[in-house]
N, C-alpha and C positions, 0 to 999 in steps of 0.2 A: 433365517440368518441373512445379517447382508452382508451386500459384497461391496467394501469399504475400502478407496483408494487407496493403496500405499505409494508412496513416492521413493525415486531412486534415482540417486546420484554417482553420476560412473565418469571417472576419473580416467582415461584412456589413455593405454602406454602402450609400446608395441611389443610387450615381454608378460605386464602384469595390469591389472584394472584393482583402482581403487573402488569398492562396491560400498555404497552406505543407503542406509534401508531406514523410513522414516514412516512414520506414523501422519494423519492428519495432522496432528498436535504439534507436530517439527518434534518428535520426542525419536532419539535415535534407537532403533534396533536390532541396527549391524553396523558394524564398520568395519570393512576387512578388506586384504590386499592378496588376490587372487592370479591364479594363471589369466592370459589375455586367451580366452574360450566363452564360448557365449554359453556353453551347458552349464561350466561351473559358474557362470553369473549367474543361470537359472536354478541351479540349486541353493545359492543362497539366498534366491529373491522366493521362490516360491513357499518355503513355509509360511507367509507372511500374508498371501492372498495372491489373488489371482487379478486383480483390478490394477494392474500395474501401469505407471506413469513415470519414464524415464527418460532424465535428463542426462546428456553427455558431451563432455567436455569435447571442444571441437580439435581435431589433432589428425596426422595421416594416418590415414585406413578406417578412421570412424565411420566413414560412411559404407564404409563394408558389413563391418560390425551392428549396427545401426539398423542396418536389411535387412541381416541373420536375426536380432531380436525382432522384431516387427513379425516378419512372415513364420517363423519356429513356430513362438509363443505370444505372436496377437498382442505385443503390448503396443502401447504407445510411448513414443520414441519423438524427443524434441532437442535441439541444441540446446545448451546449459546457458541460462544467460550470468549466474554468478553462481559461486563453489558452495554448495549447500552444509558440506561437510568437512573438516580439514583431514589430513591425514592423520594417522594413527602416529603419535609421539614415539619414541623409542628411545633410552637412555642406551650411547654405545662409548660409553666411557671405559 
């Protein structure tokens, strides 16, 4: 079996994290707006695989955040140079 990069784009707020989960192919396989915790990040990222490569939005306390993922769960962890994914639309009409 291999173990095939996924890529993750985290959107960083100081309440909620926008988490969106990407395949090689830029094909999306999550896109969800989560507590600001690094487990529930890790519970949405890790069905996905374990070869994890995450980009994040640069903003206050990210590099807190940024630590916690790295040393937890061993991913690698880079500044976002552009938004991979947009937010989730929402009709509040």
């Amino acid at each position: 079996m291999f173990n095939l990069p996924i890529f993750v784009s985290l959107d960083y707020h100081q309440k909620f994290i926008q988490v969106c989960v990407m395949n090689q192919k830029r094909q999306i396989l999550a896109n969800v707006t989560v507590e600001n915790d690094p487990d529930t990040v890790h519970r949405v990222v890790a069905p996905f695989g374990s070869n994890v490569h995450v980009a994040i939005e640069a903003s206050t306390g990210v590099t807190h955040f940024a630590d916690l993922l790295i040393h937890r769960f061993h991913w690698h962890v880079e500044p976002a140079r552009e938004r991979l994914c947009r937010p989730i639309e929402t009709n509040s009409r």
